[in-house]
Every structure is written in structure tokens, then in C-alpha cells.
C-alpha positions as CSV (number, residue, x, y, z in Angstrom):
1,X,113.9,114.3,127.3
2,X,114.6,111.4,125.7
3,X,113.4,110.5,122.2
4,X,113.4,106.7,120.6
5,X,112.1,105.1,117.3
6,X,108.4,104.0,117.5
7,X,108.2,100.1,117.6
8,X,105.5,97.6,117.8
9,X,105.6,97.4,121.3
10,X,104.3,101.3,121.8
11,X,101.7,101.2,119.3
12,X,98.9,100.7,122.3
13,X,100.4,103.6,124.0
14,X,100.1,105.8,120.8
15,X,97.1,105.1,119.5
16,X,94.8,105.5,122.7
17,X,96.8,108.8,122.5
18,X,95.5,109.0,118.6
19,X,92.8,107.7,119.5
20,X,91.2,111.1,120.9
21,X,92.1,113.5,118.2
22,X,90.1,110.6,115.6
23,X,87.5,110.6,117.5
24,X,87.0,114.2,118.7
25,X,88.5,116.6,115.9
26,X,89.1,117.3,112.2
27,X,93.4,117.0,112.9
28,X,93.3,113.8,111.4
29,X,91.5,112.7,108.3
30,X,90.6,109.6,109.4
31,X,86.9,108.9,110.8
32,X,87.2,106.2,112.7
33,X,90.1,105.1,115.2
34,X,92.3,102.2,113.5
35,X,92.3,98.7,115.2
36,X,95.7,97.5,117.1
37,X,96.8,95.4,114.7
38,X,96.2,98.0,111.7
39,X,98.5,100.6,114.0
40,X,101.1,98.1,114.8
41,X,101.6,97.3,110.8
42,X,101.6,101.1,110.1
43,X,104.9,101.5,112.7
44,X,106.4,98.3,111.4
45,X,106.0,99.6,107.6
46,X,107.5,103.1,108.7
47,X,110.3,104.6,106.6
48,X,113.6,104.4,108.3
């Protein structure tokens, strides 16, 4: 298995992965699924 850093260029990826537990359970506390953008300026504000 190989594990990497998150960047901007695997946001898509993750969030339709995030996507589902937003949408379809009480994991998360958000209640509704962030846009693209919004996700891609979360991983590039993430602490080292």
C-alpha cells in the first residue's frame, strides 16, 4: 500500500468518496456535500 499527501489534484476523487457519507449518514456534520472548489481549498489550506 502506498500512502501520499492529499493535493489538489485528488480532491475529485475524494470528495465523490465524501460525498456519500454527507449525503447518506450522520459521520459527518456537514448537511450538504461541499462544491469542488470549496474541497480543493480545504486540501490546499491543510496543516503540514
Amino acid at each position: 500500500m502506498v500512502i501520499h499527501k492529499a493535493t489538489k489534484e485528488d480532491a475529485s476523487s475524494i470528495l465523490r468518496i465524501y460525498s456519500y457519507y454527507v449525503e447518506n449518514t450522520a459521520i459527518s456534520f456537514e448537511y450538504t456535500t461541499p462544491s469542488l472548489s470549496e474541497f480543493e481549498e480545504r486540501i490546499s489550506n491543510k496543516p503540514i
